[in-house]
Backbone as JSON Lines, residues from 0, in Angstrom:
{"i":0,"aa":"X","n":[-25.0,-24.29,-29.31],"ca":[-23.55,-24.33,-29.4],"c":[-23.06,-22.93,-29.78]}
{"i":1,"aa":"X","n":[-21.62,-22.44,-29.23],"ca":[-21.57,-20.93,-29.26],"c":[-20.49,-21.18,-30.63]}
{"i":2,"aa":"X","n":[-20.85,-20.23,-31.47],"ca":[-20.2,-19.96,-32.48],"c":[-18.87,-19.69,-32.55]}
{"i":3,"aa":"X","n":[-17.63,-19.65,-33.52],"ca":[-16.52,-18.81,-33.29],"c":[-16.64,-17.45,-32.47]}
{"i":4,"aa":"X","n":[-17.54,-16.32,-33.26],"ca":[-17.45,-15.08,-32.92],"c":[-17.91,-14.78,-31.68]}
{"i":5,"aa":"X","n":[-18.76,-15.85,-30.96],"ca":[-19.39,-16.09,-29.71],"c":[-18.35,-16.07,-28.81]}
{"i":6,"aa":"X","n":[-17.06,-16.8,-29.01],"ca":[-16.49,-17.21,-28.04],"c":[-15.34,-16.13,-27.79]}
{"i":7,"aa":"X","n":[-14.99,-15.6,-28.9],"ca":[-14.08,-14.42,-29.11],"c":[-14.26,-13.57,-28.72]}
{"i":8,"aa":"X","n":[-16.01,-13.24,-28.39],"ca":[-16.53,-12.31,-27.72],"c":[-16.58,-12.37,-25.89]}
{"i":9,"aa":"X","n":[-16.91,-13.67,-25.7],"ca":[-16.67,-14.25,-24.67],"c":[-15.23,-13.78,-23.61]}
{"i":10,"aa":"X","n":[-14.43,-14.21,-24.87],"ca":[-13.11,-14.31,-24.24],"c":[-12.79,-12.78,-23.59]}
{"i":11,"aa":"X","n":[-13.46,-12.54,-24.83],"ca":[-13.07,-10.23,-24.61],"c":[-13.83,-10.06,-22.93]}
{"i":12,"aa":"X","n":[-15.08,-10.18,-22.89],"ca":[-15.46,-10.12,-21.48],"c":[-14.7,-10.63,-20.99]}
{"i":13,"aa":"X","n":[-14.22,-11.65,-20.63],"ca":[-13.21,-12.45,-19.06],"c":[-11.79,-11.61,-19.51]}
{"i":14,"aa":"X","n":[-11.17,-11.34,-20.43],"ca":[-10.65,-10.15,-20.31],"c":[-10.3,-8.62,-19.79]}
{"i":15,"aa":"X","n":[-11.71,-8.52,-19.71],"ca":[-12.33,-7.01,-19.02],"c":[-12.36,-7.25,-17.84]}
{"i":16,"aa":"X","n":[-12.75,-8.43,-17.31],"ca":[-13.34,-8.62,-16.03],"c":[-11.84,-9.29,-15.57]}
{"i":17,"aa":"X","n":[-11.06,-9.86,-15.8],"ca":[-9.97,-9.91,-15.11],"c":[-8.98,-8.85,-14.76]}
{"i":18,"aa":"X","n":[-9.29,-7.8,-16.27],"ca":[-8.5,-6.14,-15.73],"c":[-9.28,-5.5,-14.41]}
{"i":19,"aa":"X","n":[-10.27,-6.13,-14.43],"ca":[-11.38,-4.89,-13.43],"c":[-10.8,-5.5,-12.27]}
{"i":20,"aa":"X","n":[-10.98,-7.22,-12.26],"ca":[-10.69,-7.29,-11.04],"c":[-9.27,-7.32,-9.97]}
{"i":21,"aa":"X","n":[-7.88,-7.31,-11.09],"ca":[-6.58,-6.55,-10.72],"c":[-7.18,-5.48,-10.44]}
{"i":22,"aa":"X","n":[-7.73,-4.29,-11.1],"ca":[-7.81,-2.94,-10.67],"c":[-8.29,-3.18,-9.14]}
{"i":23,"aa":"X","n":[-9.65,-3.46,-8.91],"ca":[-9.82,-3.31,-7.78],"c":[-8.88,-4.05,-6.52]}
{"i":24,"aa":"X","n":[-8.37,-5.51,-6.75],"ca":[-7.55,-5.91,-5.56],"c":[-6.39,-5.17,-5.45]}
{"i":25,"aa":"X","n":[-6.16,-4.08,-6.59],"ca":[-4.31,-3.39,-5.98],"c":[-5.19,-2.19,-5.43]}
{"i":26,"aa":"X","n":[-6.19,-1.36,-5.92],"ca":[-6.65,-0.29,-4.95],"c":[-7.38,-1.0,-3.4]}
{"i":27,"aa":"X","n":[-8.05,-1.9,-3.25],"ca":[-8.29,-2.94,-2.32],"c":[-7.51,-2.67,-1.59]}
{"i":28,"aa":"X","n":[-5.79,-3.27,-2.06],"ca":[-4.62,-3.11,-1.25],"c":[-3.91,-2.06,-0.73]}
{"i":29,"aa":"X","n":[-4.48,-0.96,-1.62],"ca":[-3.97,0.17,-1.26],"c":[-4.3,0.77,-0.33]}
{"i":30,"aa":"X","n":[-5.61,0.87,-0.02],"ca":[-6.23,1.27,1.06],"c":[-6.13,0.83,1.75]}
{"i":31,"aa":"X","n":[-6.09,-0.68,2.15],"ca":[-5.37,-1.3,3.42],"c":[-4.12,-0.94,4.07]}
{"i":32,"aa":"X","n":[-3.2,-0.36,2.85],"ca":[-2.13,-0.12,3.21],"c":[-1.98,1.43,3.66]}
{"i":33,"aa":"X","n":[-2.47,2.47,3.28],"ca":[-2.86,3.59,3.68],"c":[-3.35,3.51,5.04]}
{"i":34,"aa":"X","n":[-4.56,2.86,5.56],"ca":[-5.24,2.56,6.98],"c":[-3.86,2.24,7.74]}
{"i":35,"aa":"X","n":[-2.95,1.08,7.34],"ca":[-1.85,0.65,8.17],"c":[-0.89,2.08,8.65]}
{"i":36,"aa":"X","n":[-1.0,2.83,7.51],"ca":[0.17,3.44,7.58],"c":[-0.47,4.99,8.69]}
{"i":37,"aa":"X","n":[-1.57,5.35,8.38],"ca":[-2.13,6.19,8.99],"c":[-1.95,5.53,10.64]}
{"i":38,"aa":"X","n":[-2.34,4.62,11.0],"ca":[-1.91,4.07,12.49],"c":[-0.63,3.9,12.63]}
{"i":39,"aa":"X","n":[0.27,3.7,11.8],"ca":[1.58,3.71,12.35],"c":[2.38,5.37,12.78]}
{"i":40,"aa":"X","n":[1.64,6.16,11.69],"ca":[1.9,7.56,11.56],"c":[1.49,8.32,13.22]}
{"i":41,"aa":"X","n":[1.03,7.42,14.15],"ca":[0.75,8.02,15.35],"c":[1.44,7.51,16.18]}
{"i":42,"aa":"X","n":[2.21,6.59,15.83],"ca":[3.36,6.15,16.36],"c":[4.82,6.83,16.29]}
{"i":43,"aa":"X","n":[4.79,7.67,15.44],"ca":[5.78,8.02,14.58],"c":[6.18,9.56,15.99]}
{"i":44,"aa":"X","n":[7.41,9.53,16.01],"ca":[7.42,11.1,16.74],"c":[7.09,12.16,15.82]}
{"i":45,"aa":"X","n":[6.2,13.25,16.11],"ca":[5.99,13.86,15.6],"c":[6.65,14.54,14.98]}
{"i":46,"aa":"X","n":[8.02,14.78,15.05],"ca":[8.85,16.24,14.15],"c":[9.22,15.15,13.37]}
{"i":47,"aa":"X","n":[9.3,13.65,12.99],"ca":[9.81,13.05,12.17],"c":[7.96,12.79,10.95]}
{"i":48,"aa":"X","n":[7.04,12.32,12.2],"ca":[5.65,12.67,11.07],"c":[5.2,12.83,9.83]}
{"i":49,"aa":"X","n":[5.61,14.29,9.8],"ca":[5.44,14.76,8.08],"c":[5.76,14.02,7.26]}
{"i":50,"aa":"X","n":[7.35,13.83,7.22],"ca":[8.1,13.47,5.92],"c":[7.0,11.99,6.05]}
{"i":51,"aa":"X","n":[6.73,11.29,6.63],"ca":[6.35,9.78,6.16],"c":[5.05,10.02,5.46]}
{"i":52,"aa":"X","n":[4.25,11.23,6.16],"ca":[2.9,11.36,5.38],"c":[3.16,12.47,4.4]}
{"i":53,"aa":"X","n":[3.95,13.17,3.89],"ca":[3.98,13.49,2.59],"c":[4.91,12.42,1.73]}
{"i":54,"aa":"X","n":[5.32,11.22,2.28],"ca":[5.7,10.22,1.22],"c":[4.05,9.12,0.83]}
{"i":55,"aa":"X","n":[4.0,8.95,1.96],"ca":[2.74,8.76,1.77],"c":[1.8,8.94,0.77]}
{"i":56,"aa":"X","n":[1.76,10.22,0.79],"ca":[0.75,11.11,-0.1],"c":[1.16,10.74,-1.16]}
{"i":57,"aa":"X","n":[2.41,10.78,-1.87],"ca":[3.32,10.57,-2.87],"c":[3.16,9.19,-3.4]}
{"i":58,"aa":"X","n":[2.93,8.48,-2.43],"ca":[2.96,7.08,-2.86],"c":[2.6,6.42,-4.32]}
{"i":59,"aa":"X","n":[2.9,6.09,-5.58],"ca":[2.42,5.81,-6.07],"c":[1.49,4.2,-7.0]}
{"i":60,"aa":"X","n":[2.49,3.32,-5.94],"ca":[2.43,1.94,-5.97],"c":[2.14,1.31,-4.46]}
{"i":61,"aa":"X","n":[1.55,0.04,-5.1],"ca":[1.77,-1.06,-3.89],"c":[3.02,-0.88,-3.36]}
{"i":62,"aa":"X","n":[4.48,-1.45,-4.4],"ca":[5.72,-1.2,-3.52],"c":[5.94,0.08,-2.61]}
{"i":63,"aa":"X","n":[5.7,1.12,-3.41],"ca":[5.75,2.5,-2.88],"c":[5.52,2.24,-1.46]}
{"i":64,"aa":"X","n":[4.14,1.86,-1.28],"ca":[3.67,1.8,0.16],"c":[4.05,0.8,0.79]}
{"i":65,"aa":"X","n":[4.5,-0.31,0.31],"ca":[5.42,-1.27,1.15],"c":[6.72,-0.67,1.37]}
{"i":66,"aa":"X","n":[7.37,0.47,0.77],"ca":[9.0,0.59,0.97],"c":[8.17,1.34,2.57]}
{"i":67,"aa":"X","n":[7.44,2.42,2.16],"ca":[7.07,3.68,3.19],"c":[6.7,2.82,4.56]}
{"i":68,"aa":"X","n":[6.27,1.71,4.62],"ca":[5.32,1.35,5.53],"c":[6.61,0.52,6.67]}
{"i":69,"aa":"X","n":[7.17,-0.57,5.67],"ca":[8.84,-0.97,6.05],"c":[9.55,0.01,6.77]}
{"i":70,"aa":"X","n":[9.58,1.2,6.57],"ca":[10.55,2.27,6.84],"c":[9.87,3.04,8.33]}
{"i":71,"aa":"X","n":[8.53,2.91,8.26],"ca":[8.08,3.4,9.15],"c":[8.38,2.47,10.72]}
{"i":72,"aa":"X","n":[7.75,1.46,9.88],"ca":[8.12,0.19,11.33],"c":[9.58,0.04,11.83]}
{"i":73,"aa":"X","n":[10.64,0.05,10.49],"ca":[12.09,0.42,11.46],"c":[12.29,1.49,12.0]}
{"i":74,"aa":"X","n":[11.42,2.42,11.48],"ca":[11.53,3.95,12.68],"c":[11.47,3.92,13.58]}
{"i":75,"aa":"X","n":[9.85,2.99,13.95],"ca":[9.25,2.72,15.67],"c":[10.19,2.17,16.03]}
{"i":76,"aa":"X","n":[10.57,0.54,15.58],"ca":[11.84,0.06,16.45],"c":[12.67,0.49,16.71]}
{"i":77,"aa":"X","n":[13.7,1.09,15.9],"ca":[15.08,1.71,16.55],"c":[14.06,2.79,17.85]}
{"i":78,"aa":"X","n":[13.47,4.14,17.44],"ca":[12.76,5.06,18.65],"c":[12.35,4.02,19.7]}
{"i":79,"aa":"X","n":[12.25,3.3,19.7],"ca":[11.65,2.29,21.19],"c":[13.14,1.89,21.68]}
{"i":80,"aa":"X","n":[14.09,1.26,20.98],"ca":[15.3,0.99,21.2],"c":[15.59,1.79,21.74]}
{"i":81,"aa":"X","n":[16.08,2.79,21.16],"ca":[16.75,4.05,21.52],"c":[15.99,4.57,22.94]}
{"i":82,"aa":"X","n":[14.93,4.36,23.28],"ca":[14.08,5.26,24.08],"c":[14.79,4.12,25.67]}
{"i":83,"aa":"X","n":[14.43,2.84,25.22],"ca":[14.62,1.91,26.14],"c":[16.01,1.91,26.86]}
{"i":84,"aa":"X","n":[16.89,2.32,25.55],"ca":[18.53,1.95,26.18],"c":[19.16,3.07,26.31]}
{"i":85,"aa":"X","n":[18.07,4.0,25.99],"ca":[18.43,5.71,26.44],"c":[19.86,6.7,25.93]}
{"i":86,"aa":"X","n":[19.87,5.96,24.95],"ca":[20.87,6.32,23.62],"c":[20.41,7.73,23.78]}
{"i":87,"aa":"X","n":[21.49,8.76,23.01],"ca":[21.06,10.03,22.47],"c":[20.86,11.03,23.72]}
């Protein structure tokens, strides 16, 4: 049978191991989201390019890279729009 101090100790591990394993599923996510964004970034017209991959770079959150990644995909759409209905 595990003692008080047993279990207190216990608890401290599943503690640790639940920080470790947030740490790894938001960097997990991050890199998924980086990969996404790097393929969208070749989508991107080039003189517009940069700015998304030095926000990119910048990124410092999950949201971060969800605002950047959001922003990128309404880029492509309107440029396909625009390209299609020959705006501009």
């Amino acid at each position: 049978m595990l003692g008080k101090g047993d279990l207190s100790k216990k608890g401290t591990e599943v503690d640790h191991l639940a920080g470790l394993e947030e740490e790894i599923t938001r960097t997990d996510r991050m890199i998924q989201m980086k990969v996404a964004m790097n393929y969208l970034a070749q989508l991107i017209d080039p003189k517009y390019r940069q700015a998304f991959e030095e926000a990119e770079r910048s990124a410092k959150s999950i949201d971060d890279m969800n605002r950047i990644i959001e922003l990128a995909k309404k880029f492509i759409a309107q440029r396909t729009v625009v390209d299609l209905l020959g705006i501009e």
